[in-house]
N, C-alpha and C positions, 0 to 999 in steps of 0.2 A: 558508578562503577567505572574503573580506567582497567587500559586491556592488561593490566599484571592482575588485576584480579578475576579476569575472565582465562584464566588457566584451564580452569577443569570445565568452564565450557567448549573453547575447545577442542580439548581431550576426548570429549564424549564425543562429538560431532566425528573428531578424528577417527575416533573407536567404529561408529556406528557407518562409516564412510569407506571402511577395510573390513570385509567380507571374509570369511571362512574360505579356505580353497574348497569346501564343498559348496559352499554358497554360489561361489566366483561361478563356477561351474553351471551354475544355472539360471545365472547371469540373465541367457539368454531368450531362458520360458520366461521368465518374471520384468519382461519390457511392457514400459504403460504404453497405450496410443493416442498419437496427438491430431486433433484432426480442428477442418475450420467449419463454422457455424455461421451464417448469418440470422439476422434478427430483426426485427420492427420494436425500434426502440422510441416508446411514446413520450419520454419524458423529452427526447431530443427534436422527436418529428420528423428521421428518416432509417434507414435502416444499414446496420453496424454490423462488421467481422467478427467476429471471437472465437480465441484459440480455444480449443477443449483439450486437456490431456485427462486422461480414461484409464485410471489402476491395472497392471498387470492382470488382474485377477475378475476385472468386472463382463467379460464375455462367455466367463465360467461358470458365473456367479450368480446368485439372485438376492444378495445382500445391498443395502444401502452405505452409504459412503460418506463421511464428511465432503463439507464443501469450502475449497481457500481459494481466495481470490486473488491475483496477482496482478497488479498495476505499472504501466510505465512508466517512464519518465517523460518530459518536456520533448519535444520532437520523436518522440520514438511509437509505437503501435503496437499490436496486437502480440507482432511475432517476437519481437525485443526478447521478451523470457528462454525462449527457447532455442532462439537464431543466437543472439549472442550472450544467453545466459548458461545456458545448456540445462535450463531449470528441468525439464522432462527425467533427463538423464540423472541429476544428481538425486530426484525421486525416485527414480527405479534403484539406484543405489540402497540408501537407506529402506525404501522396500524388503529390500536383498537382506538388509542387515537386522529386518527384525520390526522398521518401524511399520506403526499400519498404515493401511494406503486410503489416499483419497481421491477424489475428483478435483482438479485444480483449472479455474478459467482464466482464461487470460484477455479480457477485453480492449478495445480500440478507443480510448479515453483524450483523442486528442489531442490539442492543447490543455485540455480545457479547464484543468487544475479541478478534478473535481468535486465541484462546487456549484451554486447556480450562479451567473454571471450578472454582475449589478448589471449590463446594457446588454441589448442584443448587437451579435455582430455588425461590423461595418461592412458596407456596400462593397471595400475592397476585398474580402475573403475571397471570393469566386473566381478572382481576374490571379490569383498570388500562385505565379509559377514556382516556387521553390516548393510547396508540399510534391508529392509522388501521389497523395490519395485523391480522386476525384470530387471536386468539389461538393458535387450530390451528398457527400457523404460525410465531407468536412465543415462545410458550412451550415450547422443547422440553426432551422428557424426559433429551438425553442430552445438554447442553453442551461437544463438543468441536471449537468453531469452528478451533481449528487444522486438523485432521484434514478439517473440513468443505471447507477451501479448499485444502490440496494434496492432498487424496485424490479426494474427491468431484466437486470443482469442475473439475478435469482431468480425471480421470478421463469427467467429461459430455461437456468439449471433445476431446477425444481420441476419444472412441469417435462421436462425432455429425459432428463438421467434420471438412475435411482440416486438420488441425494435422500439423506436424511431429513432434510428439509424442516429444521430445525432451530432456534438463536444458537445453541447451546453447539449444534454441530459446525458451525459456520467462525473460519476465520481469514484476516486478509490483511497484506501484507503490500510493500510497494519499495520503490526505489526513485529518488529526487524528488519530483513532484507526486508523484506518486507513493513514495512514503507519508508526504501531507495529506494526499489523498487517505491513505489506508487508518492514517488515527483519525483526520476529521472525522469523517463515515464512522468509526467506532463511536466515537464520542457523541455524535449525532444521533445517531442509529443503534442502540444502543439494545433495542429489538432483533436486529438483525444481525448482530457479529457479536462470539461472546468472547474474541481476541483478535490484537492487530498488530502487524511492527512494521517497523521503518528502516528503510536501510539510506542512508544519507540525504533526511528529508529534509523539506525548507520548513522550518517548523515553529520558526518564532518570525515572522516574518516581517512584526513592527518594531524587531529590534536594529536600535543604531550602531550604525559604525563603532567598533571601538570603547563600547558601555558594557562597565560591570552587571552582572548580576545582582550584584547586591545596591546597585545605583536607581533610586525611585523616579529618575527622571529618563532610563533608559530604552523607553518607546518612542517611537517619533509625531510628533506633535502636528507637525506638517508638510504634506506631500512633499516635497525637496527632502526632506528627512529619509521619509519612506523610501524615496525613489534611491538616492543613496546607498540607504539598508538592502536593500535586493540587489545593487550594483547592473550586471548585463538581462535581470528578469526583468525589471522593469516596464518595458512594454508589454510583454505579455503577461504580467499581473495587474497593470494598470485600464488593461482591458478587461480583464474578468474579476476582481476586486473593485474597481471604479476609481472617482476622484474626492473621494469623500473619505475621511479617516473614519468616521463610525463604521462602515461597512468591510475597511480593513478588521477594525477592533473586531467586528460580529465572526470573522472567518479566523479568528485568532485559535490555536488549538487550547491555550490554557485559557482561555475566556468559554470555549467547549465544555472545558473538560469542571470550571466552575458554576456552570449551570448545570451542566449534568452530575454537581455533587448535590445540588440542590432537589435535584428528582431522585436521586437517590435517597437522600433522606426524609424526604416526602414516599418511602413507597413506590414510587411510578417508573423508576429502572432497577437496573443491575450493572458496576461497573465491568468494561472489557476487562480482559488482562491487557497491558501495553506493555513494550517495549521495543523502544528502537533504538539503533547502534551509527557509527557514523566513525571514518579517517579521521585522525590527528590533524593530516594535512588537507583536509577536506576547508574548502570557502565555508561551508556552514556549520561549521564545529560551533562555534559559539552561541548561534542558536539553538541549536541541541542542547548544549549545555541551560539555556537558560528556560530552555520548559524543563528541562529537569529538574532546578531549580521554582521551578514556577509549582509545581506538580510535588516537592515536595513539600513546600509552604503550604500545600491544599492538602497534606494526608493523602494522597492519592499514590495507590500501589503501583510501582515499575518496575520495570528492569532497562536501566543505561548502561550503554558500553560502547570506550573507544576502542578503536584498535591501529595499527599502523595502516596507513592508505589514505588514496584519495578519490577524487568523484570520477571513480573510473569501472571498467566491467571487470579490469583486474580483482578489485575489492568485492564488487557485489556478487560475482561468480563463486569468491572465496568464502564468502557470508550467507549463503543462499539456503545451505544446510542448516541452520542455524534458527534462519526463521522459521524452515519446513517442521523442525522439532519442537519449537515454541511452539508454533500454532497446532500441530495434529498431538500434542500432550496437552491441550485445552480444549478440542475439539471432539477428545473421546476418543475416534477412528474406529468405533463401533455404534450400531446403534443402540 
């Protein structure tokens, strides 16, 4: 889908984003609260920040809540969503305007592309003055950021909030690295989220430079390729990925997403809903395009869509409502 045909998308988001003056008015009772959590994250082996934002309605209340997960990007942390997405605010909106509310988390995911990391870190993490986060916190001993956001990270929200605590109530969502983040985990975990999107994710990540989609030669063959393909990621995918192209292939999202057709048709899952969106002038438009591409060779249900922009907070601030309605119209927002 290209963004002339995402009109009445949108349109709705616009609709549900402009409040009634009676609404506007009460604006102010119907604010969520955002508050931080620490945690003992086992899958990591130290213990992690996490933003919680808390439904207008849940101090009133004695209902349960879906649960969406929001992920950052490469360099960024915990507060990203809220610091400079205003994601809290543009839920209390939509709240206002009618959608249901949920609990939304926002966890400290590192670098770490989450995923488990083919090597454990280098001796140099500890000494690397450019992070702001204490190394205690950043350098863990046991890299399995997958495991860290659908075991641990639910696991917190489940047992601390009324979540519904559910597959079926459970969706999650992400931006750059973090939009790979939010489909691999779907695709993987397929128990645990029963929808995800992407807002300008790296998502085809062993595709070449300058290769069609419809080109059978256009994954890269060999690390020089790869490293190419990613351009400025490259070191920090070539440490959590490895130097081995099988293990690129294994963390592929459409090599995910064709294993998990295979459990599906065996019984053993349920597909997410997916969809993710991405800039015209975004570096990774083209991989987006070509899991799209990938994903519909597989029969596999989406929703794709570009729009004007690029890999900036301008776009994902403008887009943010968008994922909120995907995901809490697959989520139920009741129990």
């Amino acid at each position: 889908m290209r963004a002339h045909a995402a009109v009445t998308v949108v349109a709705l988001v616009a609709a549900l984003m402009a409040p009634s003056a009676a609404a506007a008015q009460q604006t102010a009772a119907r604010q969520g609260t955002v508050r931080t959590d620490t945690l003992w994250a086992q899958s990591l082996g130290v213990r992690k920040a996490l933003t919680v934002y808390l439904p207008p309605s849940y101090g009133t209340s004695t209902r349960r809540y879906p649960l969406l997960v929001y992920l950052h990007g490469r360099g960024g942390n915990e507060r990203d969503w809220t610091n400079a997405g205003l994601l809290h605010r543009t839920m209390d909106s939509l709240v206002s305007a009618g959608q249901p509310e949920a609990i939304i988390a926002m966890p400290d995911g590192d670098d770490g592309w989450y995923t488990t990391w083919a090597s454990l870190p280098d001796a140099g993490c500890a000494t690397d003055t450019v992070r702001r986060e204490p190394a205690a916190t950043y350098c863990v001993p046991w890299p399995h950021y997958d495991d860290y956001i659908a075991r641990d990270i639910v696991a917190h929200l489940d047992g601390h909030y009324r979540t519904v605590g559910t597959r079926e109530s459970r969706g999650i969502a992400g931006l750059s690295m973090g939009g790979y983040g939010a489909l691999t985990l779907a695709l993987a975990y397929p128990d645990v989220f029963a929808a995800a999107v992407s807002h300008s994710g790296v998502l085809s990540p062993r595709l070449r430079i300058g290769a069609a989609v419809t080109d059978s030669l256009r994954y890269g063959r060999e690390m020089n390729e790869l490293a190419a393909g990613v351009r400025h990621l490259w070191p920090s995918l070539r440490a959590v990925f490895g130097s081995d192209t099988l293990a690129w292939r294994g963390r592929d999202p459409a090599l995910l997403a064709e294993r998990l057709k295979a459990r599906v048709a065996r019984g053993e899952a349920q597909w997410p809903a997916l969809r993710f969106d991405i800039g015209v002038d975004d570096t990774w438009t083209p991989q987006n395009r070509d899991l799209a591409a990938s994903l519909r060779a597989l029969g596999v249900a989406h929703e794709y869509t570009e729009y004007p922009g690029a890999h900036t907070w301008t776009y994902w601030k403008a887009h943010a409502a968008e994922s909120l309605v995907f995901l809490l119209t697959r989520t139920g927002g009741k129990e």
